[in-house]
C-alpha positions in Angstrom: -9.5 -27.1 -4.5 -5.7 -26.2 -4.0 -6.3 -23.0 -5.9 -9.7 -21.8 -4.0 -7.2 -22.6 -0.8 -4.6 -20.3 -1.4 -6.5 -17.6 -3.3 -8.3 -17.5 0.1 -5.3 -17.1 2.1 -3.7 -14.3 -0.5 -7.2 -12.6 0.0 -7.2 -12.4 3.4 -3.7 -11.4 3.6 -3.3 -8.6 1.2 -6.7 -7.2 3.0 -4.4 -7.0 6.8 -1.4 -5.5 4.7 -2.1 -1.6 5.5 -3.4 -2.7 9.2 -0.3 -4.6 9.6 1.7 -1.7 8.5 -0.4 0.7 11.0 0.9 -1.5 13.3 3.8 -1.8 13.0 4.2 1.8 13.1 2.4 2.2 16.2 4.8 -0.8 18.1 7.8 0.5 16.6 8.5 2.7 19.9 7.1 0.2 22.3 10.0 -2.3 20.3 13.1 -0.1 20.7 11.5 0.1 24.4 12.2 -3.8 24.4 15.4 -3.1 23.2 16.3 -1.0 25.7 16.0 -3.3 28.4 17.5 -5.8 26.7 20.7 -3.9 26.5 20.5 -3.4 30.2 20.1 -7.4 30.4 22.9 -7.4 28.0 25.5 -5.4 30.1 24.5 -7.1 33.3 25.2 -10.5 32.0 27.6 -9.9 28.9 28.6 -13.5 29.3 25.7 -15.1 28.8 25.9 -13.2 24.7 29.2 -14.0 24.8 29.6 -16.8 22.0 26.7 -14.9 20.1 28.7 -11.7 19.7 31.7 -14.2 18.7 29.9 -15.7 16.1 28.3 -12.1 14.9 31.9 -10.5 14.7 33.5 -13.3 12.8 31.0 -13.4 10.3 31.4 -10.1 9.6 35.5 -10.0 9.6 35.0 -12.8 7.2 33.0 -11.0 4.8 35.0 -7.4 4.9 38.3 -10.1 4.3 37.1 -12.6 2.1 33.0 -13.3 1.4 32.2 -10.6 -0.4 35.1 -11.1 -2.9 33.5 -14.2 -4.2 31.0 -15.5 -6.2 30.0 -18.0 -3.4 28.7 -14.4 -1.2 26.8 -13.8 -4.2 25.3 -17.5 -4.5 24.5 -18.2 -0.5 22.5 -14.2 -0.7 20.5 -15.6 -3.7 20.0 -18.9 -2.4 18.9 -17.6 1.3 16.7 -15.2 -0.3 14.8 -17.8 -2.6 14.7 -20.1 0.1 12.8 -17.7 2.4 10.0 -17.1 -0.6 9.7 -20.7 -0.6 9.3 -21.1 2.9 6.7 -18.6 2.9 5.1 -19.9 -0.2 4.8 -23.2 1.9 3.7 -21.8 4.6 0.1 -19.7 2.9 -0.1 -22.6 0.6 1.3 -22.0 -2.8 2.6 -24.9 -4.6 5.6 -24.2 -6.7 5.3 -24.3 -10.0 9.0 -24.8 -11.5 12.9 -23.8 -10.2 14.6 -21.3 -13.4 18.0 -21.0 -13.3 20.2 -17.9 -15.3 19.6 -19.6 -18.5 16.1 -20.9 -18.2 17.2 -24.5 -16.6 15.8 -26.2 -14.0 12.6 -28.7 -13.1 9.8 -27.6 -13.7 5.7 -28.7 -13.7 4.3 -29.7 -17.1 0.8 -27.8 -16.1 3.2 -25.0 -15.7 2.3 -23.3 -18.9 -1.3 -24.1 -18.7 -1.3 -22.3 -15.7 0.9 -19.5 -17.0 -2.1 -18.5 -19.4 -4.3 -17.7 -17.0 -4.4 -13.6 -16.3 -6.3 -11.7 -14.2 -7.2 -7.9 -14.9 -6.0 -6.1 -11.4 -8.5 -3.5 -10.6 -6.8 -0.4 -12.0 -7.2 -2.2 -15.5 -3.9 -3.4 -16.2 -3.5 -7.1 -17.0 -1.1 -9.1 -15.2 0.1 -12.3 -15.1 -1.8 -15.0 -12.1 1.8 -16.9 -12.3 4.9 -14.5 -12.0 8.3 -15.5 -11.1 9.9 -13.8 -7.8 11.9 -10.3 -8.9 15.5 -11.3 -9.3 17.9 -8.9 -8.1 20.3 -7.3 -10.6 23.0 -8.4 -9.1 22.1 -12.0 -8.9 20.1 -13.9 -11.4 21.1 -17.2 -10.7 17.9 -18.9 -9.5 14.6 -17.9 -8.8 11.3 -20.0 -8.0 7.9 -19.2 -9.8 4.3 -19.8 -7.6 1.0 -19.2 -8.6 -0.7 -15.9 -7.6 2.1 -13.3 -6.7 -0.2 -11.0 -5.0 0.4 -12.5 -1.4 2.8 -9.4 0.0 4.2 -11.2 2.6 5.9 -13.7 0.8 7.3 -11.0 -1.4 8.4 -9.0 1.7 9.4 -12.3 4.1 13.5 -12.1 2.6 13.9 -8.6 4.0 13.3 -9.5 7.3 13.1 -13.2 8.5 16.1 -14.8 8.9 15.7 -18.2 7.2 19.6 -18.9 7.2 19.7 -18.1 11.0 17.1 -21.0 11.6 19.1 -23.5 9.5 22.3 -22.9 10.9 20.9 -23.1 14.6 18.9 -26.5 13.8 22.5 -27.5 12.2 24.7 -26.9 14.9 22.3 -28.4 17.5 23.8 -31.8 16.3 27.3 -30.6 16.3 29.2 -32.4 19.2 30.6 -30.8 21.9 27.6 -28.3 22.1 28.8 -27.2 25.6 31.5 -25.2 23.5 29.2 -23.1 22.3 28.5 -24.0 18.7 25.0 -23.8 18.6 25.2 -19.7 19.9 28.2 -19.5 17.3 26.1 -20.6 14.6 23.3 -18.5 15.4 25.6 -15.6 15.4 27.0 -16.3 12.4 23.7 -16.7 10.8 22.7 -13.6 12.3 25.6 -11.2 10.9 24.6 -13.2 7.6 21.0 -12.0 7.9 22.0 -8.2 8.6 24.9 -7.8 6.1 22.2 -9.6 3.3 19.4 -8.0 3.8 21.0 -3.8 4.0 22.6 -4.9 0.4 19.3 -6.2 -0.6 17.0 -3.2 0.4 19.8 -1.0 -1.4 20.0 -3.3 -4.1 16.3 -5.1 -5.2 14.6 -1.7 -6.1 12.2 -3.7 -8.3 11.2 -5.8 -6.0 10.3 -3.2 -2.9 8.9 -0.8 -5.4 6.2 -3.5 -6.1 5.5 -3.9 -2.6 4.9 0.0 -2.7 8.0 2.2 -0.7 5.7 3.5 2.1 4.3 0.2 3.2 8.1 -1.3 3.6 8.8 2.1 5.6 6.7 1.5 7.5 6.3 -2.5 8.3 10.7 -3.6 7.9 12.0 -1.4 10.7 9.8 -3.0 12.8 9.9 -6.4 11.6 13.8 -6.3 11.5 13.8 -5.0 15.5 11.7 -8.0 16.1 13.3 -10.5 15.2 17.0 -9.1 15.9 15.6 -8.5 19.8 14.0 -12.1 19.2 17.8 -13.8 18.4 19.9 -11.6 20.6 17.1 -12.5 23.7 17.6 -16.0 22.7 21.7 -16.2 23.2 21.0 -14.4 26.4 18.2 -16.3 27.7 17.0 -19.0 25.4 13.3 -19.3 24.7 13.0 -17.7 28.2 14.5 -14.6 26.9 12.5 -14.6 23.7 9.4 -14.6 25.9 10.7 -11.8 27.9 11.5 -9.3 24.9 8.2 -9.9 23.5 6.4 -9.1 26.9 8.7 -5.9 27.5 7.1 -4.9 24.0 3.8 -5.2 24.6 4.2 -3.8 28.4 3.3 -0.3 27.5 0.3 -1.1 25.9 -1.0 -3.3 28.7 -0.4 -0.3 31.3 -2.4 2.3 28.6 -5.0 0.3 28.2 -5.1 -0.6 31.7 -4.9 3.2 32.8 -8.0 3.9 30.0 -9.9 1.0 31.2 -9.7 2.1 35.3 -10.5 5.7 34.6 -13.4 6.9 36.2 -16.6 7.2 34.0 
């Protein structure tokens, strides 16, 4: 039952991945449009980003001065990125099968390797494996997480542009006293210059792992994805969920005003 599940979901899925990307092309504009504004909202209220852009800056002095000298840069990356497969995982229904460290450690299911056997022949005739671990980047094998049925691209693609360690920090600091300081803006910063600085090494860095997604379809659905959610956490230090709202209707203005024009034209 779980498997019919989540093979459905994976079908449906990798069927919208070229519309998606279409898309995403096609809003791409209409997105740096939203930005736009939001930079005017920005410069007319630089107060309200004020902590935000604190937290953005000190993350990055940090890592030019110290993070990305250490190992523990190296481990929070890999850790982030893993979390965010698992999250997506989760999230279309994939149950994990085991947790691999560098040296083949780690808890895993004892049906694993019965479900490891199974192989499916892809339609250009090569046979692949149903159950593949996530790529691990060369520059990091310290962990990855293996699920059932790799074929879903979006958990594959969701480390390059959702910002899973932004979401933990802000839930985090929401329960740090004194949140009339700021913290919970700081955090989110911080968690935001995390996200960027992370994911440019990783698109320079985890060639395997785009190449399988297939170059043109990341051109064309990242830029997009990455404007997003950057206008989506910048609106939010400005505005809150208020903001948010905002950006997202300042993208999707110019669409309503050419299909309105189109649909009051004269027959």
């Amino acid at each position: 039952m779980m498997q019919r599940f989540y093979r459905r979901i994976d079908w449906w899925i990798e069927r919208l991945k070229w519309p998606v990307a279409v898309a995403s092309v096609l809003w791409t504009p209409f997105l740096i449009w939203a930005w736009v504004l939001l930079g005017y909202r920005v410069f007319d209220q630089p107060f309200a980003s004020l902590w935000f852009a604190a937290g953005v800056l000190l993350f990055f002095a940090l890592w030019k001065s110290i993070l990305r000298y250490r190992s523990v840069w190296r481990w929070l990356v890999r850790a982030e990125h893993e979390a965010t497969h698992l999250l997506f995982a989760a999230l279309t229904g994939h149950p994990i099968l085991s947790w691999k460290s560098e040296h083949g450690q780690g808890p895993s299911n004892p049906d694993r390797n019965t479900q490891n056997r199974t192989e499916t022949h892809e339609p250009n005739g090569k046979v692949a494996s149903e159950s593949q671990a996530r790529s691990v980047p060369k520059h990091l094998r310290d962990t990855s997480i293996e699920i059932p049925s790799s074929s879903n691209w979006l958990i594959q693609i969701a480390p390059y542009f959702f910002p899973t360690a932004a979401g933990i920090l802000w839930v985090a600091a929401i329960f740090i006293p004194l949140g009339f300081l700021g913290w919970t803006t700081i955090a989110l910063g911080l968690a935001t210059g995390f996200h960027v600085t992370s994911t440019i090494i990783e698109i320079r860095t985890d060639r395997d792992e785009l190449q399988q997604l297939g170059w043109r379809f990341c051109w064309m659905f990242l830029p997009a994805a990455n404007l997003l959610v950057l206008g989506c956490l910048l609106s939010f230090s400005q505005e809150g969920f208020t903001g948010i709202v905002h950006f997202l209707s300042d993208s999707i203005e110019p669409i309503q005003i050419i299909v309105a024009y189109f649909a009051s034209r004269p027959e």
